[in-house]
The first five atom37 places (N, CA, C, CB, O) and aatype in JSON, in Angstrom:
{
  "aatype": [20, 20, 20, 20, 20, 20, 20, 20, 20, 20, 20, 20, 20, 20, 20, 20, 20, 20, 20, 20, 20, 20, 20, 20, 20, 20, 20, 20, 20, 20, 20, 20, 20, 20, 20, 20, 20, 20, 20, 20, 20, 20, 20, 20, 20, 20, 20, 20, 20, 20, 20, 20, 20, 20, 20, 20, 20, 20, 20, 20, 20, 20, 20, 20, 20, 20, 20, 20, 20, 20, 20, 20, 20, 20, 20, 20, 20, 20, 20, 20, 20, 20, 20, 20, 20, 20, 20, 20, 20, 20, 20, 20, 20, 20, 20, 20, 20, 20, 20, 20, 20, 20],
  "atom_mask": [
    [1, 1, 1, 1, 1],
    [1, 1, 1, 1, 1],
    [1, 1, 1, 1, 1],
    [1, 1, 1, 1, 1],
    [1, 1, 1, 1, 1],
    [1, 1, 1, 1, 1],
    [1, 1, 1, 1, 1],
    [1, 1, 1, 1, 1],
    [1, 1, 1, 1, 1],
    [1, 1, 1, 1, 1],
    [1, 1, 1, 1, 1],
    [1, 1, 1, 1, 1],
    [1, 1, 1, 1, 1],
    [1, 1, 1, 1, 1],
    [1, 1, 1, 1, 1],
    [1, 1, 1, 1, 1],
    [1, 1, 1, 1, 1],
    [1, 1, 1, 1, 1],
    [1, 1, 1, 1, 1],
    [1, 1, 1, 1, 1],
    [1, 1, 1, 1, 1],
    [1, 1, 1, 1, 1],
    [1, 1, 1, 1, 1],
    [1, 1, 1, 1, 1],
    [1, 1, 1, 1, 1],
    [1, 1, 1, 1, 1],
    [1, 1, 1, 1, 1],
    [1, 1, 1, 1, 1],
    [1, 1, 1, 1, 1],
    [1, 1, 1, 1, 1],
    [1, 1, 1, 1, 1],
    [1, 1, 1, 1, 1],
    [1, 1, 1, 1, 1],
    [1, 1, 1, 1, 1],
    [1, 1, 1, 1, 1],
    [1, 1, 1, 1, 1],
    [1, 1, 1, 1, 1],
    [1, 1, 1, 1, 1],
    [1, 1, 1, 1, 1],
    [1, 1, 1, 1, 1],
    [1, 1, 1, 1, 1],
    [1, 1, 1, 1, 1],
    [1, 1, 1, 1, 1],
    [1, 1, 1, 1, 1],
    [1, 1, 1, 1, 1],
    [1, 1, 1, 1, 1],
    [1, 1, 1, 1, 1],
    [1, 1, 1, 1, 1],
    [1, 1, 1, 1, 1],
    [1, 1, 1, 1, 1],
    [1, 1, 1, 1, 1],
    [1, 1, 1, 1, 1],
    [1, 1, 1, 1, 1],
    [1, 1, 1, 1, 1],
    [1, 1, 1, 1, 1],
    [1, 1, 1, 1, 1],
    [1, 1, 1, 1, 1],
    [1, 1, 1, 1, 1],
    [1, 1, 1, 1, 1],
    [1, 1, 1, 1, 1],
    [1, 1, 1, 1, 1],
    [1, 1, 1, 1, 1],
    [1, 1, 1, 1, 1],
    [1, 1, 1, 1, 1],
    [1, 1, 1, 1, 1],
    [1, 1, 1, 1, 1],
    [1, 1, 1, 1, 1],
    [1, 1, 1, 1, 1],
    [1, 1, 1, 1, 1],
    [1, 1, 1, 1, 1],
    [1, 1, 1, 1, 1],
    [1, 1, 1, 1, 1],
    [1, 1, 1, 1, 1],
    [1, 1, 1, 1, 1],
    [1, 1, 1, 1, 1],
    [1, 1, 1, 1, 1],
    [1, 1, 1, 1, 1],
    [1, 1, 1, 1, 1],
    [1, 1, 1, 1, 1],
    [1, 1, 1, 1, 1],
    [1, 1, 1, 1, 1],
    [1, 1, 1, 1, 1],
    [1, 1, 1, 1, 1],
    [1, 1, 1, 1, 1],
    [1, 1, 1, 1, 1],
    [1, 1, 1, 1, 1],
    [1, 1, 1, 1, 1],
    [1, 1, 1, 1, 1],
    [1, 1, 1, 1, 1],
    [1, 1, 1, 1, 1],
    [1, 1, 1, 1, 1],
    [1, 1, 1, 1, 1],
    [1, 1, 1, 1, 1],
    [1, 1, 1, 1, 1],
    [1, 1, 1, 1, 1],
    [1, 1, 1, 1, 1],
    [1, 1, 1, 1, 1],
    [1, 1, 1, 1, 1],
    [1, 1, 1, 1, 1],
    [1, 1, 1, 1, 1],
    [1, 1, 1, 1, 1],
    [1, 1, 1, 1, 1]
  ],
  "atom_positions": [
    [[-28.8, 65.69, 57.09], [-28.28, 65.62, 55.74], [-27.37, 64.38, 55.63], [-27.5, 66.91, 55.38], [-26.34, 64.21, 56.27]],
    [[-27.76, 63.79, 54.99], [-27.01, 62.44, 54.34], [-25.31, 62.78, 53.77], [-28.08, 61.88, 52.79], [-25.15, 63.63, 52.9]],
    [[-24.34, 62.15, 54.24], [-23.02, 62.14, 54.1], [-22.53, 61.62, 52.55], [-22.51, 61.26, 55.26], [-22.79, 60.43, 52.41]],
    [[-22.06, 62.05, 51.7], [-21.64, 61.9, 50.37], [-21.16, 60.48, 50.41], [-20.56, 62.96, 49.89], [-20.2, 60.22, 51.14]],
    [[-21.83, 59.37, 49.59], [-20.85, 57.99, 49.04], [-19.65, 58.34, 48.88], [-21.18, 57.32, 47.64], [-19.27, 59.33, 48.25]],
    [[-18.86, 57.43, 49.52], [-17.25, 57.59, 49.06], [-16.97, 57.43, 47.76], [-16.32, 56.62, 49.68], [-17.97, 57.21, 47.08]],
    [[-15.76, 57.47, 47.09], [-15.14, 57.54, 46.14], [-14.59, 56.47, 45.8], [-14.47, 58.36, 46.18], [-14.62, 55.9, 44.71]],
    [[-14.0, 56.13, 46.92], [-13.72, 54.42, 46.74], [-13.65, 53.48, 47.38], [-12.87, 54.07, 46.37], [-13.48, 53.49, 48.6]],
    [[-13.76, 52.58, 46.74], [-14.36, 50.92, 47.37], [-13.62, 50.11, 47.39], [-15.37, 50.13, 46.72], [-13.32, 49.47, 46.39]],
    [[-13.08, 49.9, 48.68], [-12.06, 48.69, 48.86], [-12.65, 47.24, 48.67], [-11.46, 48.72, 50.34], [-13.5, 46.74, 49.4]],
    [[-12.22, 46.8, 47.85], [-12.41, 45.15, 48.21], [-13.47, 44.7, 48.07], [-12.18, 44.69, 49.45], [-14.07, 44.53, 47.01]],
    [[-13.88, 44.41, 49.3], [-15.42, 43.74, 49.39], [-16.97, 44.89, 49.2], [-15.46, 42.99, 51.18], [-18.06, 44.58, 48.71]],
    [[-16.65, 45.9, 49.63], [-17.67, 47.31, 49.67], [-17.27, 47.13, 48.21], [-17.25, 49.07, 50.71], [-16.23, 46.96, 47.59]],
    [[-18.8, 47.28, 47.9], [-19.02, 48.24, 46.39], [-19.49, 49.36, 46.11], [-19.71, 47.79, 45.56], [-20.27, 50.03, 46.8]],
    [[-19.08, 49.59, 45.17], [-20.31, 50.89, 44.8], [-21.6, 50.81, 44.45], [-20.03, 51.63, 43.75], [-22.13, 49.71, 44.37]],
    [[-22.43, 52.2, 44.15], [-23.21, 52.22, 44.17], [-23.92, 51.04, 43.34], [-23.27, 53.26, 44.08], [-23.29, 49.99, 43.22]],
    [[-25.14, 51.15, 42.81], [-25.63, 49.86, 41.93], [-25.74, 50.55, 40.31], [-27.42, 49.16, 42.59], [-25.66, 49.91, 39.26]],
    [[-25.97, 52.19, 40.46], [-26.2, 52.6, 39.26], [-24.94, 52.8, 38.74], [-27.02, 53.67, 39.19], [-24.85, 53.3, 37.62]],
    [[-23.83, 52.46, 39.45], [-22.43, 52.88, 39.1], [-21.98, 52.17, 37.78], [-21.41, 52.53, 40.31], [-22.12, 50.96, 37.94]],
    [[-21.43, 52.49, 36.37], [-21.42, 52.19, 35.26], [-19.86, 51.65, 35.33], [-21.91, 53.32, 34.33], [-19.08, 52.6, 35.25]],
    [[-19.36, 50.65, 35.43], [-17.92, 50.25, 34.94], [-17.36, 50.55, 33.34], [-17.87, 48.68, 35.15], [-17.68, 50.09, 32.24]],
    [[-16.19, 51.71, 33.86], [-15.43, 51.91, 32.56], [-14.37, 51.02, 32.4], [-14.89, 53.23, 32.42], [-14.53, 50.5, 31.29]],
    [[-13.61, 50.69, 32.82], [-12.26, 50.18, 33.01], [-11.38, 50.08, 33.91], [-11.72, 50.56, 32.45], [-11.4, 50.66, 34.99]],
    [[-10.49, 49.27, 33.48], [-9.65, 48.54, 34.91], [-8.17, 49.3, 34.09], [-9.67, 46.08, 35.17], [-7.75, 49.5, 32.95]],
    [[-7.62, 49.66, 36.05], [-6.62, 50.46, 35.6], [-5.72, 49.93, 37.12], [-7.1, 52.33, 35.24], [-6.26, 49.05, 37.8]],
    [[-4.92, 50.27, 37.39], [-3.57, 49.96, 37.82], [-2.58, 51.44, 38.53], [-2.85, 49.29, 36.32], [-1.82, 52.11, 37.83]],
    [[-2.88, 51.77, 40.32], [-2.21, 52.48, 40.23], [-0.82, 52.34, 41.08], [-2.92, 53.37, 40.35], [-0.83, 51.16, 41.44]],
    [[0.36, 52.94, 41.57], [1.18, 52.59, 42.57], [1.66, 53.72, 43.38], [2.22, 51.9, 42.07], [1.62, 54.85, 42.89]],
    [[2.16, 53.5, 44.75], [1.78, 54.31, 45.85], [2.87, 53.97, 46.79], [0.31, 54.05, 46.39], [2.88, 52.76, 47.05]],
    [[3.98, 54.79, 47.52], [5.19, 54.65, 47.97], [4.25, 55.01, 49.38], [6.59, 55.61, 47.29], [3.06, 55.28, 49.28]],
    [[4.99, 54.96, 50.78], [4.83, 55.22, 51.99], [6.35, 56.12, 52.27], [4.51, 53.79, 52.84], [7.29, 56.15, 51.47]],
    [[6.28, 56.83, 53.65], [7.6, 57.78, 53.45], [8.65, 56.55, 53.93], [7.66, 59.47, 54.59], [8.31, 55.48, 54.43]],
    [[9.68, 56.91, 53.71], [10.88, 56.41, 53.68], [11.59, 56.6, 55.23], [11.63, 57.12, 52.49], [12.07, 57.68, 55.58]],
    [[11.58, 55.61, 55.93], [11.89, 55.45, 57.53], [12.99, 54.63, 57.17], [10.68, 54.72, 58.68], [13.17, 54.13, 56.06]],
    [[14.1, 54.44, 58.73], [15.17, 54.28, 59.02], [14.94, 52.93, 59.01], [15.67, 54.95, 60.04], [14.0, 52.59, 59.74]],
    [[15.87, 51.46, 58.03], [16.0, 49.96, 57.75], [16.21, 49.51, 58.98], [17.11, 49.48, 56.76], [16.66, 48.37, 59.09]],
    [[15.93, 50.35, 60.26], [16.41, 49.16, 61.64], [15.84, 48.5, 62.26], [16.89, 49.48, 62.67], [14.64, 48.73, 62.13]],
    [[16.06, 47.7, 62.94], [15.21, 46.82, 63.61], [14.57, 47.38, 64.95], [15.98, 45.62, 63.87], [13.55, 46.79, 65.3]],
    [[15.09, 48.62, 65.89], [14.83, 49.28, 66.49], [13.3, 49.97, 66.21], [15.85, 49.85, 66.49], [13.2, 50.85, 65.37]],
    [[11.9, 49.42, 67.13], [11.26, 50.05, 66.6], [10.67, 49.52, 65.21], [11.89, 51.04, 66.65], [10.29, 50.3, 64.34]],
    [[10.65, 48.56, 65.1], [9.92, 47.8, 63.98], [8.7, 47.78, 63.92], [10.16, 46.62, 63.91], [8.27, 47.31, 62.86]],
    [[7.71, 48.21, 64.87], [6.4, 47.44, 64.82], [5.56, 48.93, 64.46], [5.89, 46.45, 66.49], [4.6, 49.05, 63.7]],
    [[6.38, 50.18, 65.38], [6.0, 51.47, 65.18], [6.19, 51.85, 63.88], [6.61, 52.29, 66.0], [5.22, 52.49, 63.46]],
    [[7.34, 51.66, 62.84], [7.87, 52.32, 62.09], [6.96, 51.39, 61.08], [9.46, 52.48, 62.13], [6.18, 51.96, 60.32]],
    [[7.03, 50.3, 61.09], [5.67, 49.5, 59.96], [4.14, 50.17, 60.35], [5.46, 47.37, 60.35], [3.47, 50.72, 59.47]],
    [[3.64, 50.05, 61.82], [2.74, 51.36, 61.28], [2.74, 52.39, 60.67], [2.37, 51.87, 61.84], [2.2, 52.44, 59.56]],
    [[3.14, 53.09, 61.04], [3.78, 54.39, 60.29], [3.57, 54.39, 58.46], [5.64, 54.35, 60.69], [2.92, 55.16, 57.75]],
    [[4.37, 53.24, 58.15], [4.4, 53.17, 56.58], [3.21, 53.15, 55.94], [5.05, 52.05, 56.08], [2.67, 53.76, 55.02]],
    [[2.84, 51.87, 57.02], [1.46, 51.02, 56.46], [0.1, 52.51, 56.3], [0.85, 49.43, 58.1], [-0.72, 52.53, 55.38]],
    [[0.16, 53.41, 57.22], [-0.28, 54.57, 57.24], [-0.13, 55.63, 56.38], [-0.03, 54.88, 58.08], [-0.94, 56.5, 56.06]],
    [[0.92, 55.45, 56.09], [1.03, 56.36, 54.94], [1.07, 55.58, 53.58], [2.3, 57.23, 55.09], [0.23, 55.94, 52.75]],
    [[1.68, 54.86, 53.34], [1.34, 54.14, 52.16], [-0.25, 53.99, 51.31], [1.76, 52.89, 52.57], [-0.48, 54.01, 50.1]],
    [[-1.52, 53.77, 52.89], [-3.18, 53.75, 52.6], [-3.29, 55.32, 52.19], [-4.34, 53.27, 54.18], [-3.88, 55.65, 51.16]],
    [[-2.62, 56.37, 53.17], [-3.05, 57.92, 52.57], [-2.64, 58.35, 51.45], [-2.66, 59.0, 53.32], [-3.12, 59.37, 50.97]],
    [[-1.38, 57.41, 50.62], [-0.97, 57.93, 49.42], [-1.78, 57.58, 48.05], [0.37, 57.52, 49.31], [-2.15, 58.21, 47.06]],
    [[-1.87, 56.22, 48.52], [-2.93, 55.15, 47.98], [-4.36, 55.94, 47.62], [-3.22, 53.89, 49.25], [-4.97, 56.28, 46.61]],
    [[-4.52, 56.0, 48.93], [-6.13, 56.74, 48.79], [-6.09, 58.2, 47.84], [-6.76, 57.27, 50.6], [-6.96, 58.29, 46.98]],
    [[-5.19, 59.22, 47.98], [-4.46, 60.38, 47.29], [-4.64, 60.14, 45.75], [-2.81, 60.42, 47.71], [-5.38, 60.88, 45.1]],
    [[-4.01, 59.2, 45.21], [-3.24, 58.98, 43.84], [-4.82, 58.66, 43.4], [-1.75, 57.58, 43.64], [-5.4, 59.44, 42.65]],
    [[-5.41, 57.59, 43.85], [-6.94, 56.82, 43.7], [-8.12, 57.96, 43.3], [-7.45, 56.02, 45.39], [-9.07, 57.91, 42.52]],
    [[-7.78, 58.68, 43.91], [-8.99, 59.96, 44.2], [-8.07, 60.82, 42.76], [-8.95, 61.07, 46.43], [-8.82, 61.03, 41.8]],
    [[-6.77, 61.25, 42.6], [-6.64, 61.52, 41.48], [-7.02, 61.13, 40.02], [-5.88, 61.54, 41.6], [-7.33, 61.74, 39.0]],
    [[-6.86, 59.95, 40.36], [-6.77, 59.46, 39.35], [-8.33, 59.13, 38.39], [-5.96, 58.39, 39.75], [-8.48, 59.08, 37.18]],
    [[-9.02, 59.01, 39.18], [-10.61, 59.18, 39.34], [-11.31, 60.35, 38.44], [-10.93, 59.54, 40.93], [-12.15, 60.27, 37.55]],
    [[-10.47, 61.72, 39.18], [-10.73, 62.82, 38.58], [-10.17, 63.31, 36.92], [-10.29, 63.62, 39.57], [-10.63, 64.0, 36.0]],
    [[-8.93, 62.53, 37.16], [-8.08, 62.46, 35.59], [-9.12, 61.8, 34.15], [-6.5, 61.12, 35.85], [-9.35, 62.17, 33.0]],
    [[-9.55, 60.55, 35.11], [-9.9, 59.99, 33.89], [-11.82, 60.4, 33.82], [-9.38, 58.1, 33.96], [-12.49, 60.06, 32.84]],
    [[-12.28, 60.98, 34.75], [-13.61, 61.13, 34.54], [-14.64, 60.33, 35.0], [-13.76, 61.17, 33.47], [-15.81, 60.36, 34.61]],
    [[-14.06, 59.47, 36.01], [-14.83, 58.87, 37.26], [-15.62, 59.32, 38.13], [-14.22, 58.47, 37.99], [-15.34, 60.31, 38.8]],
    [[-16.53, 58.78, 38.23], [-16.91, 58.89, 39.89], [-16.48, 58.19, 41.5], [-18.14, 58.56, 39.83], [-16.39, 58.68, 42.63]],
    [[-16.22, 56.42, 40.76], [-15.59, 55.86, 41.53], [-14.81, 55.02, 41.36], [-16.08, 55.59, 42.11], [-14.67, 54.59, 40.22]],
    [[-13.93, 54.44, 42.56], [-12.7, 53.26, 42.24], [-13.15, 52.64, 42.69], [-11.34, 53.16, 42.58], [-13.86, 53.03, 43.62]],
    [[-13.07, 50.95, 42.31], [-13.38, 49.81, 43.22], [-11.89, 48.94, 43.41], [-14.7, 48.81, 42.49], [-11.64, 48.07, 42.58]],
    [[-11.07, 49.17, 44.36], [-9.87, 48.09, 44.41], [-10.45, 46.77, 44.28], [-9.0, 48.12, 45.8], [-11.48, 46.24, 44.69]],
    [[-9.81, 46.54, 43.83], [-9.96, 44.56, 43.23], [-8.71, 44.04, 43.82], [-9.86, 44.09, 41.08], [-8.62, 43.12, 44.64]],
    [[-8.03, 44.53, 43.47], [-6.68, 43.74, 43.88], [-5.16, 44.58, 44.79], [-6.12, 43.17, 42.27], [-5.15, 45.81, 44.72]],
    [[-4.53, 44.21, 45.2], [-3.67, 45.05, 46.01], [-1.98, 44.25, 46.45], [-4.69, 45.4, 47.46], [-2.03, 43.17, 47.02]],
    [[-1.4, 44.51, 46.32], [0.3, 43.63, 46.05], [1.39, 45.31, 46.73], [0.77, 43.06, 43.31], [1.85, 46.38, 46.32]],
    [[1.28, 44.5, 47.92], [2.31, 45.4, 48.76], [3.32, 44.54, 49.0], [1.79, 46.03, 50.15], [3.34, 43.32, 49.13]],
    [[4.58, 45.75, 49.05], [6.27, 44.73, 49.26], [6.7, 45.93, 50.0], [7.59, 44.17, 47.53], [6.02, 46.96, 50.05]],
    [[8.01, 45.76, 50.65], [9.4, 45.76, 51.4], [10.18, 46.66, 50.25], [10.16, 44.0, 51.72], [10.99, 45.92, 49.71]],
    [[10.2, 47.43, 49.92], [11.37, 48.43, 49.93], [12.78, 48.39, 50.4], [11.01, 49.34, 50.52], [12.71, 47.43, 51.16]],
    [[13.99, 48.79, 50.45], [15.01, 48.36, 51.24], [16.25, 49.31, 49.8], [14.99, 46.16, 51.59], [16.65, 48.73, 48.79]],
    [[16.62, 50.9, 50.19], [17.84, 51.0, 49.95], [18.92, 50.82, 50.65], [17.94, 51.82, 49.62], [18.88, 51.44, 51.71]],
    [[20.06, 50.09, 50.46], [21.11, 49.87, 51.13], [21.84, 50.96, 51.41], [21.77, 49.04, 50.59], [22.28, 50.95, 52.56]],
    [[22.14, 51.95, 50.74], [23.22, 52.61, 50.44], [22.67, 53.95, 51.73], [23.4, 52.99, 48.53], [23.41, 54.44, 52.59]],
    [[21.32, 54.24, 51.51], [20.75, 55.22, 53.02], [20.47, 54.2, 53.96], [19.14, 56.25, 52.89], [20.55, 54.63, 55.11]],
    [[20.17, 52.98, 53.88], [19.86, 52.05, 55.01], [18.35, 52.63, 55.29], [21.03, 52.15, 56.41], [18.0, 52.82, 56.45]],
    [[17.53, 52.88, 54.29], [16.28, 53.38, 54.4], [15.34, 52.34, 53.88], [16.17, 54.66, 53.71], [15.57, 51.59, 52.93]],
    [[14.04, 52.39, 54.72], [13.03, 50.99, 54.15], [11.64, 51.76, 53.95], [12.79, 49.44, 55.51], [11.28, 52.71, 54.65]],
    [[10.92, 51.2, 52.89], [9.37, 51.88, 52.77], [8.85, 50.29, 51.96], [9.21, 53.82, 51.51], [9.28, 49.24, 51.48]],
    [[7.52, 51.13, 52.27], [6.69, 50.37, 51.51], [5.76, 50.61, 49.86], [5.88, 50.2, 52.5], [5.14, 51.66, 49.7]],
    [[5.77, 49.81, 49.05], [5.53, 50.03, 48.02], [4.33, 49.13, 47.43], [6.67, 49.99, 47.48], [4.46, 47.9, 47.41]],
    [[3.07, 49.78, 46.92], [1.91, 49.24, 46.62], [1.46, 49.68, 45.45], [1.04, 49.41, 47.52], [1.54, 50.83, 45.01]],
    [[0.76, 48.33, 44.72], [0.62, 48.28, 43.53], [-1.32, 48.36, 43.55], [1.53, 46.87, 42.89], [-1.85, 47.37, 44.05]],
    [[-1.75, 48.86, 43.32], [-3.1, 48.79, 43.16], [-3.79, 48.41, 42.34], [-3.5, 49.53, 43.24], [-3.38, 48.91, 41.3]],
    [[-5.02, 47.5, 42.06], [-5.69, 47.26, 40.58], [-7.0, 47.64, 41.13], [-5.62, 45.58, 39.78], [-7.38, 47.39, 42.27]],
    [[-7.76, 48.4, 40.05], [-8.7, 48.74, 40.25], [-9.93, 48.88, 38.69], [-8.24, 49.86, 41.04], [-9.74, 48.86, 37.48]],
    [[-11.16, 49.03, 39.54], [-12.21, 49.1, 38.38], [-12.86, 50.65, 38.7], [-13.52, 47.67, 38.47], [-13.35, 51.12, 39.72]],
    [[-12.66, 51.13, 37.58], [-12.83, 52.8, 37.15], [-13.95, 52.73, 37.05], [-12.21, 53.52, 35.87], [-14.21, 51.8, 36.29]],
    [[-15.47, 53.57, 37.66], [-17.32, 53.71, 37.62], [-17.54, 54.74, 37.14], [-18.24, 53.76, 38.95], [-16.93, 55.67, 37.67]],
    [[-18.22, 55.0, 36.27], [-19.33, 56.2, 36.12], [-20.29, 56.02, 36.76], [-19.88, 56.49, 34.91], [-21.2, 56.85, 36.74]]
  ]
}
């Protein structure tokens, strides 16, 4: 048995060919909120970078279903640095653009 087409299409992968473009939409997507130190930098940016793609992917797949999609195609993607001072807490924050398929 053949494995279900994904839902969504990063980047260069497209969708299907019969896939009908509705519109371009825009979503954004936090990663959890880890300790601003330098201790452990390379682990704790995995970490984000990991959760930030599962929230990403989360909101994407919602959002899909909200508007009456079948699929997302990311087009575009604008990740930044986070940084509250006041907890000394850092995350990551991603902006998504995307094209909405029937």
């Amino acid at each position: 048995m053949a494995s279900p087409a994904p839902a969504i299409y990063w980047h260069r992968a497209l969708p299907p060919l019969d896939a009908v473009a509705v519109a371009e939409h825009t979503v954004e997507a936090d990663s959890a909120r880890v300790p601003g130190t330098i201790a452990h930098r390379d682990e704790l940016w995995d970490a984000c970078e990991r959760a930030l793609s599962a929230d990403a992917a989360s909101r994407l797949l919602q959002e899909i279903s909200r508007l009456g999609g079948r699929y997302a195609h990311v087009l575009e993607e604008h990740i930044e640095v986070k940084h509250d001072a006041a907890t000394e807490q850092a995350w990551l924050h991603g902006r998504y653009a995307y094209m909405l398929y029937r």
